[in-house]
C-alpha positions as CSV (number, residue, x, y, z in Angstrom):
1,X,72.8,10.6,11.4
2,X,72.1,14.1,12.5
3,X,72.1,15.9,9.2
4,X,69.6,13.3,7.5
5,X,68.0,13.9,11.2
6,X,68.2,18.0,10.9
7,X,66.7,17.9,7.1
8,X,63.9,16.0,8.3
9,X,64.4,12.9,6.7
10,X,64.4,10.0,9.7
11,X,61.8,9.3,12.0
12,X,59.0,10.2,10.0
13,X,58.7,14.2,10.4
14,X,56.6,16.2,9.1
15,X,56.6,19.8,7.9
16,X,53.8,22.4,7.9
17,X,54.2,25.2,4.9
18,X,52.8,28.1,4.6
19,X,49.2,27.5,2.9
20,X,48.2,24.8,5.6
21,X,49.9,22.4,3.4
22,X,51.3,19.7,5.3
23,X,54.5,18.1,3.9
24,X,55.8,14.9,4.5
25,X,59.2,14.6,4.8
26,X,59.2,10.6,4.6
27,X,57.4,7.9,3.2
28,X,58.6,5.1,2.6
29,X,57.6,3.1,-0.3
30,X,59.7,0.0,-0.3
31,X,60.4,-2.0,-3.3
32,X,58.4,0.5,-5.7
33,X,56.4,3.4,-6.6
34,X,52.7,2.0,-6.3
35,X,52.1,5.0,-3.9
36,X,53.5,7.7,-5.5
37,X,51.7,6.8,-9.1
38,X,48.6,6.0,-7.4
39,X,48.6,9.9,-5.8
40,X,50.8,11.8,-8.6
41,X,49.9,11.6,-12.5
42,X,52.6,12.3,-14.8
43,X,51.9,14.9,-17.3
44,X,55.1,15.1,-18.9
45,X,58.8,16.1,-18.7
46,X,60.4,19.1,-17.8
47,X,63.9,18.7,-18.0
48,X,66.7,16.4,-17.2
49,X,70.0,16.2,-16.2
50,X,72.8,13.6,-14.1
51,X,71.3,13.7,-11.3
52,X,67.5,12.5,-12.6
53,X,64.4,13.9,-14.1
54,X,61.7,16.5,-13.1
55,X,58.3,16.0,-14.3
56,X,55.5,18.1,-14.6
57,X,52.3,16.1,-12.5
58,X,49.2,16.4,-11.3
59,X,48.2,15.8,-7.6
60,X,45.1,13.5,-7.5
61,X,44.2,14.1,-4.1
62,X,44.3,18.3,-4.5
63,X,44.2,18.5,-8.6
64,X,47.4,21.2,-8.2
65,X,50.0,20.9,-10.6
66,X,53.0,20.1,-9.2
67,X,56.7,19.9,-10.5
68,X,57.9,16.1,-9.1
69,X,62.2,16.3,-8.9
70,X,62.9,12.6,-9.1
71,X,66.2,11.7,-8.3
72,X,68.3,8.6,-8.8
73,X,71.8,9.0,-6.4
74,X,73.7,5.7,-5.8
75,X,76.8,6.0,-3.1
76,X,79.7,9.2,-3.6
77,X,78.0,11.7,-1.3
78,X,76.4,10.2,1.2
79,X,75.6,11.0,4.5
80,X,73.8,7.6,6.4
81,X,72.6,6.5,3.1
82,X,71.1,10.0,2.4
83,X,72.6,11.9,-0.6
84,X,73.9,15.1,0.8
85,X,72.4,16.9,-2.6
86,X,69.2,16.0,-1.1
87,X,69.7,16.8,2.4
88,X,71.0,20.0,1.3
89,X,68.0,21.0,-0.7
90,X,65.6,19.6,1.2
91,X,66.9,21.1,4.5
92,X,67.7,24.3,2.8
93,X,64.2,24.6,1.1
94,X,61.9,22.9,4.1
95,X,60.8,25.9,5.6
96,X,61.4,28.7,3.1
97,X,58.7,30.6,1.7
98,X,59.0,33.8,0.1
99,X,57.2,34.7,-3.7
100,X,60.4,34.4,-5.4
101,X,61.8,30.7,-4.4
102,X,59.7,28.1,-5.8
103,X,58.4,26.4,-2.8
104,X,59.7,22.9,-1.7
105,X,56.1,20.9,-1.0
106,X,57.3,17.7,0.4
107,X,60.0,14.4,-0.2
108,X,59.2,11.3,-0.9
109,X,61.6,7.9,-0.4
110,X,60.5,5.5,-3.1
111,X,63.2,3.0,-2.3
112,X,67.2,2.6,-2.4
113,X,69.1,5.7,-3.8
114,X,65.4,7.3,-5.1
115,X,63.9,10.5,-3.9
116,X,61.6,12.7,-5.2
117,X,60.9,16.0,-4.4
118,X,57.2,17.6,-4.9
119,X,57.9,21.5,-5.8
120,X,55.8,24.6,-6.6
121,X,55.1,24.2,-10.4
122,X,56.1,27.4,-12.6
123,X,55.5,26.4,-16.5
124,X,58.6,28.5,-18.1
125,X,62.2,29.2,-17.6
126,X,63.5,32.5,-18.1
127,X,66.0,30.6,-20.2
128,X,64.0,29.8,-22.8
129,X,62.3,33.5,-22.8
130,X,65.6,34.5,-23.6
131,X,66.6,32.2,-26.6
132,X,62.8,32.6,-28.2
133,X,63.6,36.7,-28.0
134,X,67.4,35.5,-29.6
135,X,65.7,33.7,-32.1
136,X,63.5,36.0,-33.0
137,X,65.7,39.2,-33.1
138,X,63.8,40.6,-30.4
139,X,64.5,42.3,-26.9
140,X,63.0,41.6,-23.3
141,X,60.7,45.0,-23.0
142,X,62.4,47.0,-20.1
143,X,60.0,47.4,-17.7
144,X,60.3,43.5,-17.8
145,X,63.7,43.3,-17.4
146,X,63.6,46.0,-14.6
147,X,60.8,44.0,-13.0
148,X,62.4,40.6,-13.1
149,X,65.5,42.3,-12.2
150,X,63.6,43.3,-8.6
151,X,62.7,39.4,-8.3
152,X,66.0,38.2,-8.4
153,X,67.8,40.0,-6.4
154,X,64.3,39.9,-4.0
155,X,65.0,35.8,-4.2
156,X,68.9,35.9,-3.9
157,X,68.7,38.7,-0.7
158,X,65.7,35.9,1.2
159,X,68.8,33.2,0.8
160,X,71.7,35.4,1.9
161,X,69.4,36.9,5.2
162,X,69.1,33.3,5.6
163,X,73.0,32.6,5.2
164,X,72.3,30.6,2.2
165,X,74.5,30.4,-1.0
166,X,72.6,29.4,-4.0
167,X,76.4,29.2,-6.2
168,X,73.8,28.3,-9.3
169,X,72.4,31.0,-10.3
170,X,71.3,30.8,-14.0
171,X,68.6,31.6,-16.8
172,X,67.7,27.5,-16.4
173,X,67.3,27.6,-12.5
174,X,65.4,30.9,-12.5
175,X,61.5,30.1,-13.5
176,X,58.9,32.8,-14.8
177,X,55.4,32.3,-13.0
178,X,52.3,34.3,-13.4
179,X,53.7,36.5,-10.6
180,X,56.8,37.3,-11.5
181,X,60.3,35.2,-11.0
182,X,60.9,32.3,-8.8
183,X,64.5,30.9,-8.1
184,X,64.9,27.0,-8.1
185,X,67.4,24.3,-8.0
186,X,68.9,24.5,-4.7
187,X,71.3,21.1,-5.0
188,X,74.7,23.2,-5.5
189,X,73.4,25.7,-2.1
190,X,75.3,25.7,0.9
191,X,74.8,27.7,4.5
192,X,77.7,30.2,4.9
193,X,78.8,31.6,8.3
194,X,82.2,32.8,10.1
195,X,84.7,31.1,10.1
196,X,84.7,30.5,6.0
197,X,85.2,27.7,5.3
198,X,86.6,26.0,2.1
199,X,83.7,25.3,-0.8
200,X,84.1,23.2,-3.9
201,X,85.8,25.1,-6.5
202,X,83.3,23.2,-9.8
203,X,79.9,24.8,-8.8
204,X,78.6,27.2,-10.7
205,X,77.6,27.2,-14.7
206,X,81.1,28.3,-16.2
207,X,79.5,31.3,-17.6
208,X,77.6,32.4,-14.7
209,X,80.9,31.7,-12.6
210,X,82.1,34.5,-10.2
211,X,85.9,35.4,-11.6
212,X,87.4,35.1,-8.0
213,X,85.9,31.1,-8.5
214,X,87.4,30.9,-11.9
215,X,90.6,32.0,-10.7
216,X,90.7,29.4,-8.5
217,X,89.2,31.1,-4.9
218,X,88.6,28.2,-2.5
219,X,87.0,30.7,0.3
220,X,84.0,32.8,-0.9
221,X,81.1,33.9,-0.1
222,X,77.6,35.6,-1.2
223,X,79.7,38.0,-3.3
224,X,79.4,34.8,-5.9
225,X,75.6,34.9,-6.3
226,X,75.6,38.9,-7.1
227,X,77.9,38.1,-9.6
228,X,75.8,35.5,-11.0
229,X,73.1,38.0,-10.7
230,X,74.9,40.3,-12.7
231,X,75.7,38.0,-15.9
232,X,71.6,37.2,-15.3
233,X,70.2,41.0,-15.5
234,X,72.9,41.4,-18.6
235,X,71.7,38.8,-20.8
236,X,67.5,40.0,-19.9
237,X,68.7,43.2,-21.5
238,X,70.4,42.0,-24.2
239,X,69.2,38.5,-24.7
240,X,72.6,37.1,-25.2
241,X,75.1,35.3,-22.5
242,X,77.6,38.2,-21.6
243,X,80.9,35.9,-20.7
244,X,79.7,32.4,-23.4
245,X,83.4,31.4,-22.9
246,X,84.3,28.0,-23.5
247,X,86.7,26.7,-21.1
248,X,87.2,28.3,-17.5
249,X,90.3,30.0,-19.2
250,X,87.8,31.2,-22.1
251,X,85.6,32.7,-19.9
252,X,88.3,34.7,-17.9
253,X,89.5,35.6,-21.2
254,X,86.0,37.2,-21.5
255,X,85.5,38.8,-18.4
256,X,88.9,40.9,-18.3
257,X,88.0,41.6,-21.8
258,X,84.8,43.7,-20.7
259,X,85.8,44.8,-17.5
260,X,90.1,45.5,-17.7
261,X,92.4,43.2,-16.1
262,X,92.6,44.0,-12.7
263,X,95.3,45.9,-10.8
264,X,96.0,45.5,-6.8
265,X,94.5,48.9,-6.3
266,X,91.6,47.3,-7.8
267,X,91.4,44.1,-6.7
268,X,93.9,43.6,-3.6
269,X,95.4,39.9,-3.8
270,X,93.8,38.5,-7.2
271,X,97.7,37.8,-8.4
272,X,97.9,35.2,-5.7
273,X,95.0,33.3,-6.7
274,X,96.0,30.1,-8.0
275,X,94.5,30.2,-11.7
276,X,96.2,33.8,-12.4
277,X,98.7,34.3,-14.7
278,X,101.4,37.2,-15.5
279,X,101.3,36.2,-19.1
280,X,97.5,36.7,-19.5
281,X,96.9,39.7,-21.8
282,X,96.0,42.6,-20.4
283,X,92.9,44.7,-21.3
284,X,91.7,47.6,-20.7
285,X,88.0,48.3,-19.1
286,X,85.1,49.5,-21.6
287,X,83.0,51.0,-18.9
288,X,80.3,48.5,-20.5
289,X,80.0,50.4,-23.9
290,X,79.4,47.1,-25.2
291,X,76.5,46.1,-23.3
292,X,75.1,49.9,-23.5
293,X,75.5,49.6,-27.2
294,X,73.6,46.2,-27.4
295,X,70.7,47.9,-25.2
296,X,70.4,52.1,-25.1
297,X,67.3,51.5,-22.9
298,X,69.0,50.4,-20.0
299,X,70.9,54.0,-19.8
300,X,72.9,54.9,-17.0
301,X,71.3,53.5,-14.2
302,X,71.2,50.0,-15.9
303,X,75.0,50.3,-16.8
304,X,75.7,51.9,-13.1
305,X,74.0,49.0,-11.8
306,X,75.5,46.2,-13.8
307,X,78.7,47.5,-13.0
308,X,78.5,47.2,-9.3
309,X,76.9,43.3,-9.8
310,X,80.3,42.5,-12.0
311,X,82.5,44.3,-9.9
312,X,85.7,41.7,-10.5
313,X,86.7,42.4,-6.5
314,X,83.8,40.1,-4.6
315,X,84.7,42.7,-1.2
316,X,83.4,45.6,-3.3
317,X,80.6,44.3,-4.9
318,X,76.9,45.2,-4.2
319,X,75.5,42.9,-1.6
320,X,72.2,41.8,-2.4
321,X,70.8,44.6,0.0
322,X,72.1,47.4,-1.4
323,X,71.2,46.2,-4.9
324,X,68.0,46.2,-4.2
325,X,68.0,49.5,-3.1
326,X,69.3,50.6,-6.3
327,X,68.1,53.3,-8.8
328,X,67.9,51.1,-11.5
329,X,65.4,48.5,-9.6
330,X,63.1,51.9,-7.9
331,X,62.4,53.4,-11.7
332,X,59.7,50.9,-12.1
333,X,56.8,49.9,-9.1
């Protein structure tokens, strides 16, 4: 089993994290939970999805708040019993610490097909900033949005330096802490390197989804995250989704709608992707006027900068260290 072996997850290993903080990476608890309710207090729920439940709880034996991912995975991806969404993350996340990835703590095996995974706590997702500001009629204040805008692409450029593909980037799985932005949710992630290889074409929240993906792109790379990115540091300034299509189709419809339909001096090989069509209708690009309309403030660096994150060609858009070098990110400390 040498992936379960390489996350950590036989054999009883332990990890040391920044902080001192030692981490098991296995304990097992047999037919129950009796150990991790006698050490963890539930305080309530976060969120939850197919996979399981993340809780909000309370470490008895260091009184931190904690965010405990408990999942439930019974057989389809498995790798020696081990789900390979949890070797992923864990193995992915065991010795990663930078300000702006919430911070994997430790794993515990509660028994056949359940895992739970103790994480850095960060009370608010940017998500929900951003429908509360919807609601309300009102706007992210820029120097927010710039700042925030530093802390993601800060996060994203840790993973890609690190060869890692987060290919989930969204307002849900980015969190808003006291100091700024964490990224979280690293079950869809995967280590890129040369040769490519061929990823899973569903990954990726449709509206967040990189258009070479939509179109049907089985080799990609990094390129997918910035676009992600893009769509992210959009909707902070506007407070709305910038591509809310509702099919992959929908979505495309949206994308070529803002940005042009792309040409082969543009984009070299996009006809030969498998989800492109001659018959789609053909746009022309609005240089953003929409989005600059929706939000003055973010003037011509913010538009300059947006346009390079949803550059349709992924071999000509920013990678994540050139965006951080950007105007846009500089014109606030």
């Amino acid at each position: 089993m040498p992936e379960a072996r390489e996350a950590g997850l036989v054999g009883g290993a332990t990890s040391e994290v920044p902080g001192g903080r030692q981490a098991p990476i296995s304990f097992d608890w047999g037919d129950g939970n009796e150990h991790l309710d006698a050490r963890y207090e539930k305080l309530g729920i976060i969120g939850s999805g197919v996979f399981g439940t993340v809780y909000k709880a309370r470490d008895k034996e260091t009184d931190e708040i904690v965010a405990m991912k408990h999942l439930h995975l019974e057989g389809g991806d498995l790798c020696d019993g081990v789900p390979a969404q949890v070797i992923r993350e864990i193995s992915l996340l065991r010795d990663f610490s930078h300000p702006n990835i919430a911070q994997l703590w430790s794993i515990q095996i509660s028994g056949l097909g359940d895992y739970n995974l103790i994480l850095e706590y960060v009370d608010l997702e940017l998500h929900k900033v951003l429908r509360t500001h919807q609601k309300e009629g009102t706007r992210m204040p820029m120097d927010q949005v710039v700042k925030y805008s530093q802390d993601l692409l800060n996060g994203i450029h840790a993973c890609h330096v690190r060869l890692i593909i987060h290919r989930d980037l969204k307002p849900q799985n980015v969190l808003i802490g006291k100091d700024g932005l964490k990224i979280c949710d690293f079950g869809l992630a995967r280590i890129y390197a040369l040769p490519i290889k061929l990823y899973t074409h569903d990954v990726i929240t449709l509206w967040y989804r990189a258009p070479e993906i939509l179109l049907g792109a089985q080799k990609y790379g990094p390129e997918v995250d910035i676009w992600s990115a893009g769509c992210i540091v959009a909707e902070m300034g506007t407070c709305y989704p910038t591509f809310p299509g509702d099919s992959e189709i929908g979505t495309i419809f949206k994308i070529l709608k803002l940005l042009g339909s792309p040409t082969e001096e543009t984009w070299a090989g996009f006809s030969k992707l498998m989800h492109w069509k001659e018959s789609f209708p053909k746009w022309k690009p609005t240089g953003l006027e929409p989005i600059r309309d929706m939000r003055p403030e973010l003037g011509d660096n913010g538009i300059d900068f947006l346009k390079h994150l949803l550059d349709m060609n992924p071999q000509s858009r920013l990678s994540s260290r050139r965006a951080k070098s950007h105007p846009f990110l500089t014109s606030v400390k």
